[in-house]
C-alpha positions as CSV (number, residue, x, y, z in Angstrom):
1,X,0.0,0.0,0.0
2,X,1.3,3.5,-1.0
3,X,2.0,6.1,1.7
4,X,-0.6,8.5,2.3
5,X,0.1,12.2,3.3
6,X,-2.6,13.4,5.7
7,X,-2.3,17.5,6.4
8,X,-4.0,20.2,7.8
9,X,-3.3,23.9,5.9
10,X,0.2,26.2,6.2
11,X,0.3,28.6,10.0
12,X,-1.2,25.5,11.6
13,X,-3.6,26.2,14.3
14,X,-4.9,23.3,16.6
15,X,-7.7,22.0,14.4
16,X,-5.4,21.5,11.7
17,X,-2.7,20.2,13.6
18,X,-5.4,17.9,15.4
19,X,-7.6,16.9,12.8
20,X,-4.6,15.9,11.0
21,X,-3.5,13.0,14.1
22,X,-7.2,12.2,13.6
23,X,-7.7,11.6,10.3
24,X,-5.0,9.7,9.6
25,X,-6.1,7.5,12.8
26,X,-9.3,6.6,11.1
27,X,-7.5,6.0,7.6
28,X,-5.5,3.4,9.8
29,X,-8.9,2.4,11.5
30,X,-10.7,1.5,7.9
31,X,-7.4,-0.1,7.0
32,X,-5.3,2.5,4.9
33,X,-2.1,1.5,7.3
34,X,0.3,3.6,5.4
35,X,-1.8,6.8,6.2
36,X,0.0,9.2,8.4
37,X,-0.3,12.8,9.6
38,X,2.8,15.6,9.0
39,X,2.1,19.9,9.5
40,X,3.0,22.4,7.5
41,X,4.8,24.9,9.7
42,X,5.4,25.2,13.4
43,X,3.0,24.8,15.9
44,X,1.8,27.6,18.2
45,X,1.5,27.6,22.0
46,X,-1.9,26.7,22.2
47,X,-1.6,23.5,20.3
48,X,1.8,22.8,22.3
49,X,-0.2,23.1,25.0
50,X,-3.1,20.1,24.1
51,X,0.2,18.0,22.8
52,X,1.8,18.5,26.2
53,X,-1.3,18.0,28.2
54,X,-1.7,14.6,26.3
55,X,2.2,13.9,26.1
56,X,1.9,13.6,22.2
57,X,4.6,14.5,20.1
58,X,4.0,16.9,16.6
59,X,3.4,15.6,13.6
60,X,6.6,15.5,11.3
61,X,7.5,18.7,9.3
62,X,6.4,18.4,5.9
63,X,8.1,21.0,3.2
64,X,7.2,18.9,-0.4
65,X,5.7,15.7,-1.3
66,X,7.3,13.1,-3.8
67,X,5.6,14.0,-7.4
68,X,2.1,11.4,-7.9
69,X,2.0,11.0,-3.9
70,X,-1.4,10.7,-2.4
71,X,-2.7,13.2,-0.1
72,X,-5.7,14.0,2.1
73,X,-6.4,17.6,2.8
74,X,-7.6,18.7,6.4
75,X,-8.5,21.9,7.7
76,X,-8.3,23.6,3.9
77,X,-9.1,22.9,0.8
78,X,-7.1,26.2,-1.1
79,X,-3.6,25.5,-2.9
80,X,-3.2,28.8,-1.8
81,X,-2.8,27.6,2.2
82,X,-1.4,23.9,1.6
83,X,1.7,22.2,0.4
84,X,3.8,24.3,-2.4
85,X,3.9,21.2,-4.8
86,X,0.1,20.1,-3.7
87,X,-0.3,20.4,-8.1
88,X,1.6,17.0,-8.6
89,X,-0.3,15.2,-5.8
90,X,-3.0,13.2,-6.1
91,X,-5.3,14.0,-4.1
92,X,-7.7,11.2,-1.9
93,X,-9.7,13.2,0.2
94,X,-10.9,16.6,1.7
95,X,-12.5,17.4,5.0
96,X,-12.9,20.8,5.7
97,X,-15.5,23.3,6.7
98,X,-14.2,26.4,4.5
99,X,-15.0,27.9,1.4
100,X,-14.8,25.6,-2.2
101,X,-11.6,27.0,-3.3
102,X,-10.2,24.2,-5.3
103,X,-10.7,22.0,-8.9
104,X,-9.4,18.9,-9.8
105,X,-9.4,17.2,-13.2
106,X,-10.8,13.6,-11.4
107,X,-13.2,12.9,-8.9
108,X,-13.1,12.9,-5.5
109,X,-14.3,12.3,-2.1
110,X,-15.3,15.3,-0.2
111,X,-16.7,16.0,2.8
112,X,-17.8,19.7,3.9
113,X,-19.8,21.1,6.1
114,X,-20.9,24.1,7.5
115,X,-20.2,23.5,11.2
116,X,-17.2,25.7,13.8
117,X,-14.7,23.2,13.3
118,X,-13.5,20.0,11.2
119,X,-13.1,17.8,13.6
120,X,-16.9,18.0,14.5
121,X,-16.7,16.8,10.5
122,X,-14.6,13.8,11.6
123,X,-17.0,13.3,14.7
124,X,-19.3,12.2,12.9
125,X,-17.1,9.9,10.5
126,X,-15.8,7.9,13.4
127,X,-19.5,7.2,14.4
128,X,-20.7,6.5,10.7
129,X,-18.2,4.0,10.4
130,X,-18.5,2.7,13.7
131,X,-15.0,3.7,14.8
132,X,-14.6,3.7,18.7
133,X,-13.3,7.4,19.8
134,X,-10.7,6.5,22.2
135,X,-10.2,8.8,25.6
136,X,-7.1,10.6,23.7
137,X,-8.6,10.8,20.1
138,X,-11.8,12.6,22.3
139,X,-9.3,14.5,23.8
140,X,-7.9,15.9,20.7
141,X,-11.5,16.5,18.8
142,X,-12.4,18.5,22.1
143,X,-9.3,20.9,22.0
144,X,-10.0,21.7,18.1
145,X,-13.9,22.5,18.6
146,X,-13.3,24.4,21.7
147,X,-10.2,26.8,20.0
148,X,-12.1,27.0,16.4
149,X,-15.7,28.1,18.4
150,X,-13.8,30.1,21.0
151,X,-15.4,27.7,23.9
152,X,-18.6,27.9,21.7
153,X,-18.7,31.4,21.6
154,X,-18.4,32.1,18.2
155,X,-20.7,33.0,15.3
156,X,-19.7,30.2,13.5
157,X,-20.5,27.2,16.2
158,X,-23.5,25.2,15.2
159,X,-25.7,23.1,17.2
160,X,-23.8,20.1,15.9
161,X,-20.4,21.6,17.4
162,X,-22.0,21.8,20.7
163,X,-23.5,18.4,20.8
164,X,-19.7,17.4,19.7
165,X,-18.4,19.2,23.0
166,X,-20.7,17.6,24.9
167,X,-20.2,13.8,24.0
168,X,-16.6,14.2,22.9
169,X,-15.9,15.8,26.6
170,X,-17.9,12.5,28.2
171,X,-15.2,10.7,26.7
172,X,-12.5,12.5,27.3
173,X,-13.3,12.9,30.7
174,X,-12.5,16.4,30.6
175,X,-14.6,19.4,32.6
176,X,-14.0,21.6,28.9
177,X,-15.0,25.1,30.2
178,X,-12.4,25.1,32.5
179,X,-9.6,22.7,30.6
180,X,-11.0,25.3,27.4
181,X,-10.1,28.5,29.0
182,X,-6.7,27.2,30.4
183,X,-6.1,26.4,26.8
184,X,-7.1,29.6,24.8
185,X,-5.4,31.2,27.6
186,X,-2.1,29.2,26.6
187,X,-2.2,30.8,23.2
188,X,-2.4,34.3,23.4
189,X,1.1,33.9,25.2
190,X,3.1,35.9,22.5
191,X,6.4,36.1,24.6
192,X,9.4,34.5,22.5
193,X,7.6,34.9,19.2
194,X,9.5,37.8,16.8
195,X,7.2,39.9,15.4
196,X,8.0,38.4,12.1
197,X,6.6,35.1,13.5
198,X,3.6,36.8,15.4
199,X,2.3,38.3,11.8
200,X,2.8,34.3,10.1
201,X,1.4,32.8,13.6
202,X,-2.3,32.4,12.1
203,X,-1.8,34.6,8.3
204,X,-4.1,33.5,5.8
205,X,-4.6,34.7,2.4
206,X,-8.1,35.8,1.8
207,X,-8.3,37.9,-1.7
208,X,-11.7,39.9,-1.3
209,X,-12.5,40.1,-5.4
210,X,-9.8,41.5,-7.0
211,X,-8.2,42.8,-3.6
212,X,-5.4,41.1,-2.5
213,X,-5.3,40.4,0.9
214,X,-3.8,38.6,3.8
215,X,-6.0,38.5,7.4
216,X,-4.2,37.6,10.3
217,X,-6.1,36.8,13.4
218,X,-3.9,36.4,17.5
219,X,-5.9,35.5,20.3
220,X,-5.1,37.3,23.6
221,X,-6.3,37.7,26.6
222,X,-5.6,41.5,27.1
223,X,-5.2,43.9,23.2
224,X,-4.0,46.5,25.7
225,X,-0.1,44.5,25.8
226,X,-0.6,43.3,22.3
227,X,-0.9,46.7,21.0
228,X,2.5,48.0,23.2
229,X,4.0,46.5,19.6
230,X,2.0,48.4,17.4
231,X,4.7,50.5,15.6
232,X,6.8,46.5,15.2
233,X,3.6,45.3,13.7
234,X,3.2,47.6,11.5
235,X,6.5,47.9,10.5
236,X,6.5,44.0,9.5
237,X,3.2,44.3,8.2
238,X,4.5,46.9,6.0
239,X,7.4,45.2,4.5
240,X,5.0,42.4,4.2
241,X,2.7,43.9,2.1
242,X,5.8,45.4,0.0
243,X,7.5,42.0,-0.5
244,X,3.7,40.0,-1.7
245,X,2.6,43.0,-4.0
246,X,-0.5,43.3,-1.4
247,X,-3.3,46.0,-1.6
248,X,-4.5,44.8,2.6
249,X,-2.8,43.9,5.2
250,X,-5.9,43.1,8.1
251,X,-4.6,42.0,11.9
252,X,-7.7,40.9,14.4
253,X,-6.5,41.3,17.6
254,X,-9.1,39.1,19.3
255,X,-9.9,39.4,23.1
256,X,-11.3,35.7,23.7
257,X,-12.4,37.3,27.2
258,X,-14.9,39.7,25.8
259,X,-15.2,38.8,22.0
260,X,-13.9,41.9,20.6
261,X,-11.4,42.5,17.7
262,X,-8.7,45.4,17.5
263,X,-8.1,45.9,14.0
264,X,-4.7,47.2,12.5
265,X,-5.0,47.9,8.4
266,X,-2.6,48.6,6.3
267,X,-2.3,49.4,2.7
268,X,-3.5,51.0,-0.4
269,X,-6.9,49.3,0.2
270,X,-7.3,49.6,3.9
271,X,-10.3,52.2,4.3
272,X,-12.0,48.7,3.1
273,X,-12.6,47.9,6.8
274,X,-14.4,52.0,7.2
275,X,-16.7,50.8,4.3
276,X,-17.3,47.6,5.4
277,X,-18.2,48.3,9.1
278,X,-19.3,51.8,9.0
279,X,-16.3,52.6,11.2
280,X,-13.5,55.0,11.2
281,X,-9.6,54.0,11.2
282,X,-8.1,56.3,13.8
283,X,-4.3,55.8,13.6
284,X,-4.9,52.7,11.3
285,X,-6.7,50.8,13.8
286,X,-10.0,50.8,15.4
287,X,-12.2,48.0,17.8
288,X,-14.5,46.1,15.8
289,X,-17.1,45.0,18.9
290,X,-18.1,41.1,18.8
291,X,-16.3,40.6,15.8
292,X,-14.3,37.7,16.6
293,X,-14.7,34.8,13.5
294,X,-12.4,35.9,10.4
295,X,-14.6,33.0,8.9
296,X,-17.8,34.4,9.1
297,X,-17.4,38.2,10.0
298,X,-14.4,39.2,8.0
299,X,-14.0,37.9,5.2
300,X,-18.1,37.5,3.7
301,X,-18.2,41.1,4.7
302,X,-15.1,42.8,3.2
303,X,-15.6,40.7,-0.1
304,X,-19.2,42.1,-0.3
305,X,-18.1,45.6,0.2
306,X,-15.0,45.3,-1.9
């Protein structure tokens, strides 16, 4: 049997990191042996902190993939966000819960859904193919939903994502409001992080029409200390935006304490965000109240408006 590359999309965050471990568990499971999962960058504290709470180790760094190698896609389905080579792969599989953003000149199979996180998608595949969700596979499922939904908090959770949380943190045998806060809490530690690495920590390129753009999103617990670096952000957010030809440059400062975003844009195309919230950039920043899901309040809006 052929090795099979199972990864989640480039600035991993915990669901793709997590969903990656999983899916390439239940390949194994239904008898794909040679499935195995890999990451496309490093990981960030939060997801260091669910691999050190279960005393897992990373999935193996993956920079290309042989030419004709098969792949499944977690977490992303954009060339754009996965493996530089991905166009001489062939890909097996995609579970995601974003945006169609790809074609492929065969079929398929594809699984997406409109739910807060993928691994609520891979939920329900263990229990459709009767898969037994082991204390540690629960355990990782729960950490994804909990850091994609904000502790369910976020626009995008669905009533699926919750009834995830609930059974998943049976399982687990994990009390996930308070092991969830701990968590998100562990992520919005920036200390030791450049601020080269704090602008790739969760970048994703999101064109809005014909805009090109790249939205950023940090977690924190206070955007009081996180915008002390201000004039460093936007000093690398500028030479960013030089170096990739870009017309916006959008960080979300998100306060998972009172789901509010602090907004920094730069760029030719920046008074974007003034049109699309009715707001006004003071200093190239402003607070974009309960905005806290790039997914669902950043990038439909701004693309509408653009």
């Amino acid at each position: 049997m052929e090795k099979t590359y199972v990864f989640g999309h480039k600035s991993p965050d915990t669901d793709t990191i997590t969903s990656s471990i999983v899916m390439a568990n239940l390949e194994q499971q239904l008898g794909n042996t040679e499935a195995k999962a890999y990451r496309l960058g490093n990981i960030n504290k939060e997801t260091e902190y669910v691999l050190n709470y279960l005393d897992l180790e990373a999935p193996e760094l993956l920079e290309k993939i042989d030419d004709n190698a098969n792949v499944i896609l977690v977490d992303h389905n954009s060339p754009k966000e996965s493996v530089d080579n991905l166009e001489n792969a062939k890909i097996q599989k995609i579970i995601d819960h974003h945006k169609i953003a790809f074609n492929t000149s065969y079929p398929l199979y594809v699984r997406t859904e409109p739910v807060g996180c993928t691994e609520t998608i891979l939920y329900k595949l263990y229990q459709e193919n009767n898969i037994e969700i082991t204390k540690e596979i629960a355990s990782l499922m729960l950490s994804a939903i909990i850091s994609d939904t904000l502790l369910l908090k976020s626009p995008t959770t669905t009533e699926e994502d919750k009834e995830a949380v609930e059974q998943l943190s049976k399982i687990a045998e994990i009390d996930y409001e308070e092991y969830g806060l701990d968590m998100l809490k562990a992520g919005t530690d920036l200390s030791g992080f450049t601020i080269d690495e704090i602008l790739q920590l969760d970048a994703k390129q999101i064109d809005f029409k014909d805009i090109k753009s790249i939205v950023n999103q940090v977690n924190t617990a206070s955007i009081d200390d996180v915008m002390q670096m201000k004039d460093q952000l936007e000093e690398g957010m500028n030479k960013i935006i030089e170096e990739q030809d870009l017309d916006i440059f959008m960080l979300l400062i998100t306060d998972i304490i009172n789901s509010n975003s602090q907004v920094i844009a730069l760029g030719k195309e920046a008074k974007l965000v003034e049109k699309a919230y009715n707001v006004k950039l003071e200093d190239n920043t402003v607070l974009l109240e309960g905005v806290v899901s790039r997914k669902k309040q950043v990038v439909p809006i701004m693309t509408e408006n653009a």
